[in-house]
Biopython code that builds the backbone (N, CA, C, O; Angstrom):
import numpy as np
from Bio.PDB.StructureBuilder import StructureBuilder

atoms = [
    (1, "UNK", "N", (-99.022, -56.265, 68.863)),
    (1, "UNK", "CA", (-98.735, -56.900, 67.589)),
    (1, "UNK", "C", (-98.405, -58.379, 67.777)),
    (1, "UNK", "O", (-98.602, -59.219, 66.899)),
    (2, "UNK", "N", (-97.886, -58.645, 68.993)),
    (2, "UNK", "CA", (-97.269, -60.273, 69.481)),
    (2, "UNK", "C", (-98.746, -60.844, 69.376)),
    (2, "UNK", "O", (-98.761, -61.562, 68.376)),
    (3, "UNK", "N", (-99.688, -60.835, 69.832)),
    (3, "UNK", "CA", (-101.134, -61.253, 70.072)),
    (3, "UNK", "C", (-101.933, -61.092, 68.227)),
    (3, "UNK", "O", (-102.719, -61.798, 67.595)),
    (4, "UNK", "N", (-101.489, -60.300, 68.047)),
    (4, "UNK", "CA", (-101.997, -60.670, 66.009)),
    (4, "UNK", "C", (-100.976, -61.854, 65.672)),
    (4, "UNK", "O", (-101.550, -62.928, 65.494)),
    (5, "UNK", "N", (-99.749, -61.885, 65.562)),
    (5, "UNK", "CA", (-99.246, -62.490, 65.095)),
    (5, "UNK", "C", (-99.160, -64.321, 65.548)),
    (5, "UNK", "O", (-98.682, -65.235, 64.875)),
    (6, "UNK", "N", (-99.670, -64.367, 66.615)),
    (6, "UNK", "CA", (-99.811, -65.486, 67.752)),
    (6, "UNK", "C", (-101.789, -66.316, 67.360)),
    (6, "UNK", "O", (-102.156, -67.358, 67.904)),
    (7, "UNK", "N", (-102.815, -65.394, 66.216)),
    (7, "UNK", "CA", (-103.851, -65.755, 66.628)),
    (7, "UNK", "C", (-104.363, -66.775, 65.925)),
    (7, "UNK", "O", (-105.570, -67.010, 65.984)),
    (8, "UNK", "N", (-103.495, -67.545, 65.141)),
    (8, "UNK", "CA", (-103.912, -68.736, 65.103)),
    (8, "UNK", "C", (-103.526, -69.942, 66.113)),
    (8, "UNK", "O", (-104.276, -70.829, 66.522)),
    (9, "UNK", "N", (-102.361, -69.769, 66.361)),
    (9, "UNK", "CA", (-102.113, -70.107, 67.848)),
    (9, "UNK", "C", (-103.182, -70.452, 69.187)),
    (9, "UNK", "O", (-103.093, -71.604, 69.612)),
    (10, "UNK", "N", (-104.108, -69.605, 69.826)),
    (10, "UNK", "CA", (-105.662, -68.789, 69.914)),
    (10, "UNK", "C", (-106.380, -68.872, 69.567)),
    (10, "UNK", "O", (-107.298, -68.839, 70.387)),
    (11, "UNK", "N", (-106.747, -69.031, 68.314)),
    (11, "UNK", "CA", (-107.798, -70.355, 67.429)),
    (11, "UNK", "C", (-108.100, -71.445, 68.136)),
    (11, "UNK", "O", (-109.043, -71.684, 68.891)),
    (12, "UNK", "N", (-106.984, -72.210, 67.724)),
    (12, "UNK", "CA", (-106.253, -73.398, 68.092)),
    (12, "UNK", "C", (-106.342, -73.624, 69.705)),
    (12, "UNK", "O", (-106.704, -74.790, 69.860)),
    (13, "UNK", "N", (-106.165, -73.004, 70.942)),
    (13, "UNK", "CA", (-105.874, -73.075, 72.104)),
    (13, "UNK", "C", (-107.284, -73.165, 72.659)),
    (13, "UNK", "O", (-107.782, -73.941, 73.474)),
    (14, "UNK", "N", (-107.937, -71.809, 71.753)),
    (14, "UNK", "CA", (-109.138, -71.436, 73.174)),
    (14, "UNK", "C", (-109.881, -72.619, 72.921)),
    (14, "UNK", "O", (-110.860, -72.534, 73.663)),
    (15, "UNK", "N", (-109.936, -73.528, 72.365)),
    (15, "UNK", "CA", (-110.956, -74.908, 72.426)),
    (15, "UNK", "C", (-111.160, -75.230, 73.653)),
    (15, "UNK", "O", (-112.169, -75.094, 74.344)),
    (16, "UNK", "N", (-109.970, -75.741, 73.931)),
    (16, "UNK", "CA", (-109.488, -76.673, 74.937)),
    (16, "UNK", "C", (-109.340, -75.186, 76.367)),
    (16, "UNK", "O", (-109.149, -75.733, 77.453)),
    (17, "UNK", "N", (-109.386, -73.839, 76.488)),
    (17, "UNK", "CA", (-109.408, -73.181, 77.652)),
    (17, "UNK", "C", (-110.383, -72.527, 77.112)),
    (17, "UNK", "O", (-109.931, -71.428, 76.790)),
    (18, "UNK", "N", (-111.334, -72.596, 76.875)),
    (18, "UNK", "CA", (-112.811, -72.293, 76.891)),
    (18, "UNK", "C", (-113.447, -73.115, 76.958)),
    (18, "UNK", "O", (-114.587, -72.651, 76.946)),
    (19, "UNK", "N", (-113.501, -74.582, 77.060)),
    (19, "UNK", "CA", (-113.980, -75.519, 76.454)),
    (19, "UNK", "C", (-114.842, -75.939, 78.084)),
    (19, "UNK", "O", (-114.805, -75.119, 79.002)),
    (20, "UNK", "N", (-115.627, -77.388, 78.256)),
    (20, "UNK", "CA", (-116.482, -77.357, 79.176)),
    (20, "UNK", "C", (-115.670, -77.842, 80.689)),
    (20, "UNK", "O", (-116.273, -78.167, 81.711)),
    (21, "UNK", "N", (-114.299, -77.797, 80.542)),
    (21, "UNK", "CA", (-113.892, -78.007, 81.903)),
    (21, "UNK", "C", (-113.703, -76.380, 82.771)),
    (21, "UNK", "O", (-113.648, -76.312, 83.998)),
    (22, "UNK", "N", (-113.617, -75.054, 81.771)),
    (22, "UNK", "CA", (-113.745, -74.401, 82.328)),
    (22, "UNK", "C", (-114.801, -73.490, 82.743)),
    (22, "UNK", "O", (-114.839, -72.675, 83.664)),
    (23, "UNK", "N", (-115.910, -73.915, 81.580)),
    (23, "UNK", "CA", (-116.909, -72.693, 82.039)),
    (23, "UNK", "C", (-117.842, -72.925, 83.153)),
    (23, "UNK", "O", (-119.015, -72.666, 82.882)),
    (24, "UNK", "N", (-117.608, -73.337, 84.302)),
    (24, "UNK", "CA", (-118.082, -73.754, 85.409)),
    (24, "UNK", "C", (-117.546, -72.609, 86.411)),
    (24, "UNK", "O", (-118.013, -72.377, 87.526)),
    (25, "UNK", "N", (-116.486, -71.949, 85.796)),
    (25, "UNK", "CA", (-115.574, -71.845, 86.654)),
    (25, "UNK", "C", (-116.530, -69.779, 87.051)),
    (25, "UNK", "O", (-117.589, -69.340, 86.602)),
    (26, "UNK", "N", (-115.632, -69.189, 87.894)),
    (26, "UNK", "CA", (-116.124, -67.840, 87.937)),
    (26, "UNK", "C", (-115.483, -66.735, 87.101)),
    (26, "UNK", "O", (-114.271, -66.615, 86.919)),
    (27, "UNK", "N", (-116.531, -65.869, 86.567)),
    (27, "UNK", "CA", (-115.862, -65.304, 85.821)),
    (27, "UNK", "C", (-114.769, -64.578, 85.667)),
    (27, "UNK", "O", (-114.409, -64.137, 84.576)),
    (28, "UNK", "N", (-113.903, -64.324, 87.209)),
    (28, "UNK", "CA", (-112.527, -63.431, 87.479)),
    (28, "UNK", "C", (-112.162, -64.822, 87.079)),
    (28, "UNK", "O", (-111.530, -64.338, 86.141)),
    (29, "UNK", "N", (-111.972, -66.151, 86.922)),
    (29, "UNK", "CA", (-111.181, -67.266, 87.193)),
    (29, "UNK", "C", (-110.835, -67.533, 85.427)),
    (29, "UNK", "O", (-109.748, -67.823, 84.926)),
    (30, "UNK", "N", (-112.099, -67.330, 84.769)),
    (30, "UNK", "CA", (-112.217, -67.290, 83.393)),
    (30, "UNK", "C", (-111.224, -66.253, 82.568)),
    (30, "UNK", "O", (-110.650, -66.607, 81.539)),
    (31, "UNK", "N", (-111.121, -65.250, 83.002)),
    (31, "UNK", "CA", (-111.070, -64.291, 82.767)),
    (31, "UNK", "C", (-109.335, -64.067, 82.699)),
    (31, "UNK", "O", (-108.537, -63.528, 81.932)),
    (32, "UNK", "N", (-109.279, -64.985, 84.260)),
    (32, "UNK", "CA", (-107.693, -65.011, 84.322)),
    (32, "UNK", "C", (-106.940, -66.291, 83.080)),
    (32, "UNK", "O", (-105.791, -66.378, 82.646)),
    (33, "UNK", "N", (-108.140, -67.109, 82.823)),
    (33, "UNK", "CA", (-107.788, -68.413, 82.335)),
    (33, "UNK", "C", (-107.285, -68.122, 80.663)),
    (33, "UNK", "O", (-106.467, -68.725, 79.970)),
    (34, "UNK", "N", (-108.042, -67.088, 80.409)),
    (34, "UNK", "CA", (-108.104, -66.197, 78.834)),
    (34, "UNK", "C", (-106.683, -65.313, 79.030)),
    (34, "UNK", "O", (-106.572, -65.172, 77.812)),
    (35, "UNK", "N", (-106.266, -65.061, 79.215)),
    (35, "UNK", "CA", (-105.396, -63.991, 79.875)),
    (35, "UNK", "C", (-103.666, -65.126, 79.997)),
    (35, "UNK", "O", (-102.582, -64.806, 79.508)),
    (36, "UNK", "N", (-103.940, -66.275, 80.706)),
    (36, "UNK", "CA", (-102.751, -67.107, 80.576)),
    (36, "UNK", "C", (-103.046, -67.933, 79.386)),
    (36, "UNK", "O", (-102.310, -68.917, 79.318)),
    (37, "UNK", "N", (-103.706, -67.848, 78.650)),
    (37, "UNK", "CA", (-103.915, -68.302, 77.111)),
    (37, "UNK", "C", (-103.579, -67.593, 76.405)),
    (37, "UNK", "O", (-102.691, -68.171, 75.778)),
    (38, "UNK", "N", (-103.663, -66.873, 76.128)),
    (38, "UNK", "CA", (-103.076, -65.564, 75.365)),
    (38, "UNK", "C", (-101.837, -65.445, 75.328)),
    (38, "UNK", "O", (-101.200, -65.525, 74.277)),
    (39, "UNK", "N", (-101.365, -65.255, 76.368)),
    (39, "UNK", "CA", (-99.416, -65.118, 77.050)),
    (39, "UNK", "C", (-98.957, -66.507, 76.631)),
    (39, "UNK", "O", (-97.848, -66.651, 76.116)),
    (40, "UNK", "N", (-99.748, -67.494, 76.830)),
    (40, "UNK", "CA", (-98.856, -68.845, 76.390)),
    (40, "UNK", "C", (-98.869, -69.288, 74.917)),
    (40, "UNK", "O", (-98.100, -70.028, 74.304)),
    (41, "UNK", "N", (-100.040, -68.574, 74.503)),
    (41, "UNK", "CA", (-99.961, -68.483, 72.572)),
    (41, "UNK", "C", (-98.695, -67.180, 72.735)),
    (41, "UNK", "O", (-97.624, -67.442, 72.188)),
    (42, "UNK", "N", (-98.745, -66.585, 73.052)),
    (42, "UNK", "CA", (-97.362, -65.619, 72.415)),
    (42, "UNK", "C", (-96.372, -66.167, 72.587)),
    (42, "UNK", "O", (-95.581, -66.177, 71.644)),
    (43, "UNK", "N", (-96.135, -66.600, 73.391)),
    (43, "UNK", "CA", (-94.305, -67.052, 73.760)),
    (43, "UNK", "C", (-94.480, -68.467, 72.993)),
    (43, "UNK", "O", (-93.405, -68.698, 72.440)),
    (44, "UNK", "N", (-95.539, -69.654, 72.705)),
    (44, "UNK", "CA", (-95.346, -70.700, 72.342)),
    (44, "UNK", "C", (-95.260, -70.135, 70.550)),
    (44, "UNK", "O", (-95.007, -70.981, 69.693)),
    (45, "UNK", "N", (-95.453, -68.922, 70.221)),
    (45, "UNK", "CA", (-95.468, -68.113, 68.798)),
    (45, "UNK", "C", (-94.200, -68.195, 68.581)),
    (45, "UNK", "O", (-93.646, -68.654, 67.582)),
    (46, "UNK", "N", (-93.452, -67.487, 70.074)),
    (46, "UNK", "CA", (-92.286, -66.914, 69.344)),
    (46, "UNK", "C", (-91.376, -67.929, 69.669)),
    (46, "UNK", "O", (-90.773, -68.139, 68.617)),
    (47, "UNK", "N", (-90.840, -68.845, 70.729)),
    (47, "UNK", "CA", (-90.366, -70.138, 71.068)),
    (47, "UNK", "C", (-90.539, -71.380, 69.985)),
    (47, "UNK", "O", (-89.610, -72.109, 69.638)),
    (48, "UNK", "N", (-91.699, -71.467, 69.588)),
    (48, "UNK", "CA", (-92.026, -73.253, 68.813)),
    (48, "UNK", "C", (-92.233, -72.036, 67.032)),
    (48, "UNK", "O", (-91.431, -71.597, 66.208)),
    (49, "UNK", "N", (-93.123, -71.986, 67.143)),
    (49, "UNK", "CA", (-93.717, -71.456, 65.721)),
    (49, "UNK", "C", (-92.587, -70.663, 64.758)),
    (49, "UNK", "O", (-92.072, -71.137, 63.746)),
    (50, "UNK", "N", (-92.363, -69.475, 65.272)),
    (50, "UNK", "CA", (-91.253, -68.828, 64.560)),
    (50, "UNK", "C", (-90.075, -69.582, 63.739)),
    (50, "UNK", "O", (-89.651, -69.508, 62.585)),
    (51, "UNK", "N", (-89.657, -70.571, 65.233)),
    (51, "UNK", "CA", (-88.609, -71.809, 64.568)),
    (51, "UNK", "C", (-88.609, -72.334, 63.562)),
    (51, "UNK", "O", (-87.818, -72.396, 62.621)),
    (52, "UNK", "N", (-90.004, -72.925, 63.882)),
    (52, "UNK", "CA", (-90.738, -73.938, 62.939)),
    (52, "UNK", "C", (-90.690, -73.077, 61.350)),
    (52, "UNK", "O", (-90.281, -73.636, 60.332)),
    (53, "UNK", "N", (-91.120, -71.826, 61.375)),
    (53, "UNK", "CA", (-91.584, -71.152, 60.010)),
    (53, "UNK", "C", (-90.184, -71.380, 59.552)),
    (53, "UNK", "O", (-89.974, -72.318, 58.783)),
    (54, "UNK", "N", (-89.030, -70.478, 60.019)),
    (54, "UNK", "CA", (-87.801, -70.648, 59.665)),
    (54, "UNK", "C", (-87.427, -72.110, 59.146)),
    (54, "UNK", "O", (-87.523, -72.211, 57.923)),
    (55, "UNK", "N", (-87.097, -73.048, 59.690)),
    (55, "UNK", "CA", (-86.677, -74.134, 59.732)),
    (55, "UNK", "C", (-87.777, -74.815, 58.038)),
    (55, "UNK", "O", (-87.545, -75.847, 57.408)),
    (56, "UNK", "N", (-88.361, -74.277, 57.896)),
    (56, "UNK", "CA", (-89.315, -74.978, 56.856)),
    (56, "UNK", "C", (-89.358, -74.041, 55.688)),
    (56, "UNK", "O", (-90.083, -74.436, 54.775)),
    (57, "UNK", "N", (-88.798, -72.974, 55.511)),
    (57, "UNK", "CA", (-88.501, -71.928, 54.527)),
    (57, "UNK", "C", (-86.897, -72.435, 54.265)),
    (57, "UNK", "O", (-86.416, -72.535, 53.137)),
    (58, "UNK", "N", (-86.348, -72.661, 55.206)),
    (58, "UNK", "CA", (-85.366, -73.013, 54.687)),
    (58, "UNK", "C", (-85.074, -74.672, 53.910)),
    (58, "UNK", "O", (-84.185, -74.916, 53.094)),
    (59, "UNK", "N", (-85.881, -75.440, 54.333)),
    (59, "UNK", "CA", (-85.778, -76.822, 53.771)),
    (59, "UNK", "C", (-86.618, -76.400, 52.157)),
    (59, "UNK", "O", (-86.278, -76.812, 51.048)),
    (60, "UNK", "N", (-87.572, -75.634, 52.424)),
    (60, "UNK", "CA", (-88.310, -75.392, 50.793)),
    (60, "UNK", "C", (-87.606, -74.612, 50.109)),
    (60, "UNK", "O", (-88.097, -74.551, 48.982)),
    (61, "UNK", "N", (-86.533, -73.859, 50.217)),
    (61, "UNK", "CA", (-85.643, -72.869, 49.578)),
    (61, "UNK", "C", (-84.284, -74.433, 49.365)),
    (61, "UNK", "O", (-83.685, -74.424, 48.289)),
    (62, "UNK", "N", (-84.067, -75.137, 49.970)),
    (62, "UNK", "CA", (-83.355, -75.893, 49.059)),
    (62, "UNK", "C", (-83.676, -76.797, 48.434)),
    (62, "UNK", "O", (-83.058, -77.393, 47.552)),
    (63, "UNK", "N", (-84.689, -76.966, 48.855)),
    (63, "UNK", "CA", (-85.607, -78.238, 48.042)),
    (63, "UNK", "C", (-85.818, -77.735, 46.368)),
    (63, "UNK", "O", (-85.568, -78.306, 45.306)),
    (64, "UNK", "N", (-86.410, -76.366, 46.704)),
    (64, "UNK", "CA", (-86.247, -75.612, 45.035)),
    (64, "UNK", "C", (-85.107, -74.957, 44.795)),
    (64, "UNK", "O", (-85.200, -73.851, 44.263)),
    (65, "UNK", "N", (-84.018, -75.397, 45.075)),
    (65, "UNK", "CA", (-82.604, -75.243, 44.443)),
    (65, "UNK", "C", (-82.131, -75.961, 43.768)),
    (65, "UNK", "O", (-81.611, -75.798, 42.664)),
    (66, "UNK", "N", (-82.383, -77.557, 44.880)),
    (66, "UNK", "CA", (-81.873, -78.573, 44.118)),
    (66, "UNK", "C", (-82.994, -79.367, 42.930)),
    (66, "UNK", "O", (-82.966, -80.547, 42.581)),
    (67, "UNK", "N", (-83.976, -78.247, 42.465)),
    (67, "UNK", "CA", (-84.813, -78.703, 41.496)),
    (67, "UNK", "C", (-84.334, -77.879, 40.862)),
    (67, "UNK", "O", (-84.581, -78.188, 39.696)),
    (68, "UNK", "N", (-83.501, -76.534, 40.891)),
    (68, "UNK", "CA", (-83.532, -75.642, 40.156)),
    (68, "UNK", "C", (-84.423, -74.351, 39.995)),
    (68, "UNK", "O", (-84.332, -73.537, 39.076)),
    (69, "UNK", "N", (-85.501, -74.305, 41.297)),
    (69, "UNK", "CA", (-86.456, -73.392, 40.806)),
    (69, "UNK", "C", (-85.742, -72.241, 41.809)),
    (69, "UNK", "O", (-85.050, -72.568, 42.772)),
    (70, "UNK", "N", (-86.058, -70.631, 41.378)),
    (70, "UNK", "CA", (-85.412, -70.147, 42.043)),
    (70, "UNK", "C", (-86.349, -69.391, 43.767)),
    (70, "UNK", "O", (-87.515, -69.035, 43.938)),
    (71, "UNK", "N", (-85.438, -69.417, 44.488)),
    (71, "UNK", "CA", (-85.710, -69.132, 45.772)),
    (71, "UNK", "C", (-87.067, -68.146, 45.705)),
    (71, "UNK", "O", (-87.055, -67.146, 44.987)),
    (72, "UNK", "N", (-87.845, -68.387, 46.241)),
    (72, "UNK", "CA", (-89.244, -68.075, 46.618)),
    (72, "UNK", "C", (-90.285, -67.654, 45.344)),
    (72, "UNK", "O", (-90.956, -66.633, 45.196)),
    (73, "UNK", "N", (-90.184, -68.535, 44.714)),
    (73, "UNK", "CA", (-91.175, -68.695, 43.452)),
    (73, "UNK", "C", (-92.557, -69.617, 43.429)),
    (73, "UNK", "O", (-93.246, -69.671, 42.411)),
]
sb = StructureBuilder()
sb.init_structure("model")
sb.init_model(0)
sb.init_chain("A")
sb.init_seg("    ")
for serial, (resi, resn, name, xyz) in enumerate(atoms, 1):
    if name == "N":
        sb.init_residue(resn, " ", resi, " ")
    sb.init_atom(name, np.array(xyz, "f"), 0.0, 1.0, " ", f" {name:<3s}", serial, name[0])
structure = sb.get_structure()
């Protein structure tokens, strides 16, 4: 479920680790390269992103307070 929730993250990543500095490479090397992409979209999910969502639900939940609108409308 960490790897659904991480796949825009993975979108975003495999450019740059799929991209033409690696496909030269062999395919166990590739393979491993997909594999520490994956693990570093999850933890950079739950470390940076998660924060981030929080931290920005909460500035828009007072932002529409102090307009008056009520919390998640």
């Amino acid at each position: 479920s960490q790897v659904g929730r991480a796949t825009y993250s993975i979108y975003l990543w495999q450019q740059i680790f799929t991209g033409p500095l690696f496909q030269a490479t062999s395919p166990a090397l590739e393979a491993f390269d997909l594999a520490v992409m994956t693990a570093a979209c999850v933890i950079l999910y739950r470390l940076l992103e998660r924060p981030l969502i929080r931290k920005s639900r909460t500035w828009s939940d007072a932002l529409a307070s102090s307009r008056g609108i009520p919390s998640g409308a």
